[in-house]
N, C-alpha and C positions, 0 to 999 in steps of 0.2 A: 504494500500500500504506500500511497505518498501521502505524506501531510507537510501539512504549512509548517515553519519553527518559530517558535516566540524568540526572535532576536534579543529578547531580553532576561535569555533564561542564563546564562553564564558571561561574567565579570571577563575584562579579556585582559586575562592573567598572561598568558604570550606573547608581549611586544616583538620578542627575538624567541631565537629556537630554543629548543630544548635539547641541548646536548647531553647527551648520554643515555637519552632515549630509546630503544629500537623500532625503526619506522617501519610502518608498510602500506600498504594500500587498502584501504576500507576495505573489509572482509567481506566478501561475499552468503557468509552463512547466514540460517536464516536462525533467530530466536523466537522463543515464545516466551511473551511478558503480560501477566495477570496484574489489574489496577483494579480497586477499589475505591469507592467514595471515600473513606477512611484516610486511605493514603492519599484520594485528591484533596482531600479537606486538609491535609497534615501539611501537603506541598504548597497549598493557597496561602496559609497561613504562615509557613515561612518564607514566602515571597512577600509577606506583607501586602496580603489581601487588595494588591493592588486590580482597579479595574480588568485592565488588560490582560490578567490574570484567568479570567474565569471564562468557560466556554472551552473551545477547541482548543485557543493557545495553550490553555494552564495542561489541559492533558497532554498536549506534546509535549510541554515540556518536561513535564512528569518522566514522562515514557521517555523521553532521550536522555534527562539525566540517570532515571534509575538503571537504564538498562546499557549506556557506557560503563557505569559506574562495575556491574554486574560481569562485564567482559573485559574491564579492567584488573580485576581480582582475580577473573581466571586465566587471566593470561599472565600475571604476575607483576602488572606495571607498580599497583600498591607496594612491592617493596622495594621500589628503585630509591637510590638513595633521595634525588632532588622529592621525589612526592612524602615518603616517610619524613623531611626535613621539614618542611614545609606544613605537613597536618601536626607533625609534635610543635612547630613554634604556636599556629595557629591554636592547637587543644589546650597550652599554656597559658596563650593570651586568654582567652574565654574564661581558664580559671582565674586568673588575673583579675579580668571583670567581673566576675559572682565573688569575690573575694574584698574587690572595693567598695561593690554595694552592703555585703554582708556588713563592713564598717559602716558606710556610710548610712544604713537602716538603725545602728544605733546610737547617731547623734541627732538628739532633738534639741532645740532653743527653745526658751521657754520668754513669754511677754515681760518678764522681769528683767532677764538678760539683755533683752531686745533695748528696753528704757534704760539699762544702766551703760549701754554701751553707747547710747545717744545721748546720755548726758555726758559724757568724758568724753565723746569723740560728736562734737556737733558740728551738722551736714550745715558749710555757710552757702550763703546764695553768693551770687558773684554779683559786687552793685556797678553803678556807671562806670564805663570804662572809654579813655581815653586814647585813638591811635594817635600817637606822638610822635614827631619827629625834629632833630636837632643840629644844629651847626654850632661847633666848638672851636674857636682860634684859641691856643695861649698866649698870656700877656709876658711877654720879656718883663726885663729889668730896668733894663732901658726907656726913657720918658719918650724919647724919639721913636721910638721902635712900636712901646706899648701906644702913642696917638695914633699911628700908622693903621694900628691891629682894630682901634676902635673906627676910624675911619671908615675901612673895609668892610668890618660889622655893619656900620651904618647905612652903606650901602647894599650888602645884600637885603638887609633889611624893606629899603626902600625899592628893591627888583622885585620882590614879591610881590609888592601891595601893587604894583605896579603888572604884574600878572606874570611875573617868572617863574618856573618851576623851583618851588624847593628840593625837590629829590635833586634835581640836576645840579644847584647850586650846592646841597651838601656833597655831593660824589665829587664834585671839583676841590672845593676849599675844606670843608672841616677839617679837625686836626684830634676830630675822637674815631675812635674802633669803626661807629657806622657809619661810618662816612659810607663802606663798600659797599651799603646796603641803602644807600641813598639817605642818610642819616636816623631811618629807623629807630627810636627806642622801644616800640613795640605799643601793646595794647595796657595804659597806666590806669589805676586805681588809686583809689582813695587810699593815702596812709604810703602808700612805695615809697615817697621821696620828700616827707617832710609837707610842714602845713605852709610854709613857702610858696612851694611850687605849687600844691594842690589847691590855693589860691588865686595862681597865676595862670595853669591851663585851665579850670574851671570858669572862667574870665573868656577862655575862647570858642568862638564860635565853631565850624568847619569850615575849614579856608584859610582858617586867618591866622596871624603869624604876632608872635609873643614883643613885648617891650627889649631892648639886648639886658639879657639877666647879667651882673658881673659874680662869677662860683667862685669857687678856690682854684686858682690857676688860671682861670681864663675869662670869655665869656663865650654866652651860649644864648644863643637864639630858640623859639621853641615854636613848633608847628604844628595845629590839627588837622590831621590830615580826617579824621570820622570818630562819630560820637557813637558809640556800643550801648544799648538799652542793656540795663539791669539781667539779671538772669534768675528766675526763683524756681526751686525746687520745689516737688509737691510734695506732699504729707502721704503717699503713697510712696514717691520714691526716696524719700527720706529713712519710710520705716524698711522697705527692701533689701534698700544698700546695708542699714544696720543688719539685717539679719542675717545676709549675707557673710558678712563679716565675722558673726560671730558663731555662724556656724563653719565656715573655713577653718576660724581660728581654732575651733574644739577640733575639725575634720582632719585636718594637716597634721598633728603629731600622732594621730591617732594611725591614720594609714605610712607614715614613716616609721612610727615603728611595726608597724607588721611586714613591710620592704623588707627591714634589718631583720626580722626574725627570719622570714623568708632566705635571705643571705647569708643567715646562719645557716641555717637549713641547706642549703643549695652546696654548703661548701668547695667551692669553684676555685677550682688549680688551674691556672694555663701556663703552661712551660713552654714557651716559645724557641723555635729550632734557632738556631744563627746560620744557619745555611738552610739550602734545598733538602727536604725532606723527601721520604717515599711517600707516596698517596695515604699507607698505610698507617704508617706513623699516628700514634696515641698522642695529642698535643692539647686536650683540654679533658680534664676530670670536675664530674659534679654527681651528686649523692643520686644514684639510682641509673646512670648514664656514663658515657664518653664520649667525644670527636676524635675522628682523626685526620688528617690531612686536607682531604677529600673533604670531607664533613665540613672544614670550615672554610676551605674554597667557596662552597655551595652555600655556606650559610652568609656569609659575609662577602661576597667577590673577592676579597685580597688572598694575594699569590706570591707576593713580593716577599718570601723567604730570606730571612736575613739580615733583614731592615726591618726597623722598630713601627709597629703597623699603625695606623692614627686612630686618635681615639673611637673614633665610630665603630671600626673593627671588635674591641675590645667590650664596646656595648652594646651591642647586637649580640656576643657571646654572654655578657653578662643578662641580656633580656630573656636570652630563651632557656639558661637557669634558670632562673626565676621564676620561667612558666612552667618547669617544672616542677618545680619544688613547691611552686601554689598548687601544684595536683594532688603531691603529698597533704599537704598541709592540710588543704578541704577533706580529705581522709581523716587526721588528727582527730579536726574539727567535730567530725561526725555529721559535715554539710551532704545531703541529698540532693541533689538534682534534679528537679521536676522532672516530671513526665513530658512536657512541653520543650523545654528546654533540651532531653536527651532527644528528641525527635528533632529537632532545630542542626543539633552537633552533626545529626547523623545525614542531615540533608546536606549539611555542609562538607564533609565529608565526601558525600557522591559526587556535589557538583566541583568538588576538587580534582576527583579520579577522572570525570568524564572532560573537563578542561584538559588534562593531560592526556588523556587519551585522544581526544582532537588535536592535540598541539602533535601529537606524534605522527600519526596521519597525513598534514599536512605539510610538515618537516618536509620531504624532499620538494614539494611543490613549490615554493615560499625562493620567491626572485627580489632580491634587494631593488627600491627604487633606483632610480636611474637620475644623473643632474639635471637630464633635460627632462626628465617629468617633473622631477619636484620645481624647476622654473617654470615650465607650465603652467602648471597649480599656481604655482605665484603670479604671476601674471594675469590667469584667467577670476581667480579671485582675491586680487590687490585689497580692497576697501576691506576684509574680514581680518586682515593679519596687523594688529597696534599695537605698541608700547601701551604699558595703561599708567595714567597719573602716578610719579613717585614722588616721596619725602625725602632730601635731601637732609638730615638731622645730625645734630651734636647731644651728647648726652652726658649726665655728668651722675655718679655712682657714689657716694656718700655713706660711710657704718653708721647704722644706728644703734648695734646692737652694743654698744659700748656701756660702762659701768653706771656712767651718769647721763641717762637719758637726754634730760634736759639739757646738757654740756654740748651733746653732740647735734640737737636741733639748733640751738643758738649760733655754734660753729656754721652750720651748714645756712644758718642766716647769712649770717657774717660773709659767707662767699658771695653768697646772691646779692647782696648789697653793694657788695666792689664790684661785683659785673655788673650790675643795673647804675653804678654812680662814674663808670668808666675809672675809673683804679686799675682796674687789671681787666684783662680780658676772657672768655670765655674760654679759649685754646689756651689759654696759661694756667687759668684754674684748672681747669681739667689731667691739666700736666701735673701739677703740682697736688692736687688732691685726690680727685678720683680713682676709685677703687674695680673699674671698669675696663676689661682688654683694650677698649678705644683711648685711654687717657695718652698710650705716648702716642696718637695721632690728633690731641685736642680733641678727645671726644667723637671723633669724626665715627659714624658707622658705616658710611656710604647711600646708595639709595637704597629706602624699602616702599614697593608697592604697595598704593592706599588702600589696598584689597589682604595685604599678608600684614597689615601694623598689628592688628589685638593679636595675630598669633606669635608677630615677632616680640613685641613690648610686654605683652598681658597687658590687661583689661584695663586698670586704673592710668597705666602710662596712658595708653594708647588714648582715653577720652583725656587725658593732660595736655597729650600732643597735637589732635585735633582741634580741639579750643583754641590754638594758638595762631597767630597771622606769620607770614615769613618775617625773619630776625626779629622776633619776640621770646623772651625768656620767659620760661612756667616760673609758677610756683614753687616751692616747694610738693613733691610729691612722696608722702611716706609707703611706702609697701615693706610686703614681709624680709623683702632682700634689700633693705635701707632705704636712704635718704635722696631723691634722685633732683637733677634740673636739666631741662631739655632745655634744647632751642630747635627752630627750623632755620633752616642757610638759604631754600631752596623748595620752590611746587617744580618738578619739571612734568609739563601738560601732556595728556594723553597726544597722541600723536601716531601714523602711521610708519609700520615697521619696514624695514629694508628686507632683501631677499636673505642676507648674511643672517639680519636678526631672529627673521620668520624661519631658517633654513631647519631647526631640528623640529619645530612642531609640525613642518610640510612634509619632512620625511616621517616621524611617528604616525601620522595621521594618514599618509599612505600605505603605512606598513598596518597599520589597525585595518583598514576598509581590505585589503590584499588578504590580510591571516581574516577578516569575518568571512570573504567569498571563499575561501576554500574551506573554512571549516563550515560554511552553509552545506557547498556540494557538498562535504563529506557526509555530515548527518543526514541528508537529504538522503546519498546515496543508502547509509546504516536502517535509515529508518523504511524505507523501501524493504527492505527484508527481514522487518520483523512482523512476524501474527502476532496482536493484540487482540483480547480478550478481556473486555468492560465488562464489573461485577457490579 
């Protein structure tokens, strides 16, 4: 018989081959495979009972994964090493998961918690806020010199009102840090710089351009460039954030120390060769298991014998300890497994053997794109391939976990204030204090796509950094990993990509549509020679 294939029944876990597979050609034989509602009900449901699910699709895809799966096993691919590696990391991770929840089911917050952590830690609103920007000369020593400096002041002064750009006039003449940034000091509030100044730009409109202030050292002109309405939190996200908070705060040491238990548990040896090993070779021991050579080729790509492997190497082998030893552990435990849940593993399971059982199939068929396709594609759909909006950002890393709390906020003032008052710079600070891999580059991280900051930053950075206009310094920002102060340097705007930049997602995405057509024909051709028999 032929049937349609739910294109959406298997993940496409194959970008590239499968080596070490043995390949052949869609087998000709025919099977007999019995389904019941039972088991389409079990399969629905672990597809997450999505629409397109039900009907014809859901049972072919039923019948292809079960009955790959079933001829996987008998021909022996379940024990090839890359598929056993890959179901043990995968049956780890999962105990992993029932293992976090198992925690995370017994921490509750109580409304008491909730108010005591919202009085000691209260949610401010953000009030008017000020875009400001500044032209700073210093004043010599000299009377001749310092008339000269006020002169000039008076003059730019008088280009503005006159309808000159201020950004242009500070990227010329200033003689503070923003100058580079067209005199930017960013987005000011109430309280930053003294009842002085909060006097002084409160006085200005948008547009208009300050009396020449005389500081310490010099003088300074001041500029609104936009007035920022207030910002208020609601009594909804107020109580949220607290409870968030303090259910983290309970969450977090509770699941770190069951990692470390786990890590006891796992007791994880890796003796690493200084030369080339044999494939064979025993180079990682942990409580119930080993790898060998081979093992962690497969597990981890690195081959580089010899040479000190990078850290990822090292944590990939430390994760899938762990998902071991979480298997143990749920044992200890005396945790069960639903009924639900072993039916979930075991689907997952199939649709592992029967992806590999298509990847193998396919193996000889499978033709590397070509330059002149992938230009092609490029060419024929230009407008779909962009850079997408990145942050340009400095960041600055602060302890706070030191003896005297309050010590180490007031410090961490103290910095923000000589970079907000121009004393020192942002790149100097960062050198000199930050406790951050970026500090010997000033902080610098490079760009991060406005789609990957909450996963680069976490959460709290990430809306600190957001809120922010280009060369604006945050707040203070406290999290569990200290004291932190960003800046942004830089928006670089979405924009369309070059062929060089588009070039690995035009070939993935050939190689995806190429391995789905043959492993279509394949199943196409498998499932033609099975007799099915609906219970």
């Amino acid at each position: 018989m032929t049937c349609s294939i739910d294109r959406y029944i298997l993940p496409l876990l194959m970008i590239l081959l499968m080596a070490g597979l043995a390949t052949a050609e869609t087998p000709a034989a025919s099977y007999r495979i019995q389904i019941d509602d039972d088991a389409l009900a079990s399969w629905i449901e672990f597809r997450g009972n999505a629409p397109f699910l039900r009907g014809t699709s859901a049972i072919d895809g039923l019948i292809l994964v079960a009955s790959l799966a079933r001829h996987a096993e008998a021909t022996g691919l379940d024990r090839h090493l890359p598929v056993r590696l890959d179901w043990d990391r995968e049956e780890g991770a999962a105990a992993q998961k029932r293992l976090r929840k198992y925690v995370a089911d017994q921490v509750t917050v109580s409304a008491e918690e909730i108010a005591a952590y919202r009085a000691e830690n209260p949610r401010k609103d953000l009030p008017q806020r000020i875009r400001v920007r500044n032209l700073f000369r210093r004043l010599p020593d000299d009377p001749t010199a310092r008339e000269a400096v006020w002169r000039d002041m008076r003059s730019y002064r008088q280009q503005v009102i006159d309808g000159a750009d201020f950004t242009e006039l500070a990227r010329r003449h200033s003689e503070s840090e923003t100058r580079w940034r067209g005199g930017l000091l960013g987005n000011v509030r109430p309280g930053m710089f003294g009842a002085a100044f909060d006097e002084i730009i409160g006085q200005l409109e948008e547009g208009e351009v300050s009396e020449i202030l005389e500081t310490r050292g010099g003088l300074t002109l001041l500029y609104c460039d936009r007035i920022l309405p207030p910002v208020v939190w609601s009594e909804d996200e107020r109580k949220q954030r607290a409870e968030n908070r303090v259910w983290k705060a309970k969450f977090d040491p509770r699941w770190q120390a069951l990692l470390d238990q786990l890590a006891e548990l796992a007791r994880l040896r890796i003796e690493w060769p200084t030369e080339s090993p044999p494939k064979e070779q025993v180079v990682v021991r942990y409580t119930g298991g080993m790898l060998n050579v081979e093992a962690v080729e497969r597990l981890t790509g690195w081959s580089a014998w010899g040479s000190a492997p990078p850290p990822r190497v090292e944590q990939a082998i430390e994760s899938f300890a762990l998902g071991r030893a979480a298997l143990l552990h749920e044992a200890e435990l005396g945790l069960e497994i639903d009924a639900t849940t072993r039916e979930h593993l075991e689907w997952r399971r199939r649709q592992l053997l029967a992806s590999y059982q298509l990847a193998a199939w396919v193996d000889d068929s499978f033709v590397e794109p070509t330059e002149a396709e992938i230009a092609q594609r490029f060419d024929r759909h230009r407008q779909r391939y962009t850079i997408n909006e990145a942050y340009r950002i400095r960041l600055m890393q602060l302890p706070r976990d030191t003896p005297d709390a309050a010590r180490a906020n007031d410090h961490a003032a103290t910095i923000l204030a000589a970079i907000r008052s121009g004393e020192t710079s942002f790149e100097r600070a960062a050198e000199e204090h930050s406790k951050h891999p970026s500090a010997a580059n000033g902080g610098a991280v490079g760009l991060i796509s406005k789609t990957r900051l909450a996963s680069r930053l976490g959460l709290d950075l990430n809306q600190a950094l957001t809120m922010l206009e280009v060369g604006e310094v945050s707040e203070l920002v406290t999290t569990d990993t200290g004291i932190w102060i960003l800046r942004i340097d830089s928006i670089e705007p979405a924009r369309r990509a070059t062929l060089d930049e588009a070039r690995a997602t035009l070939r993935n995405e050939l190689i995806d549509e190429r391995l789905e057509t043959l492993r279509t024909d394949a199943a196409d051709r498998w499932l033609a020679g099975l007799e099915i028999e609906y219970n």
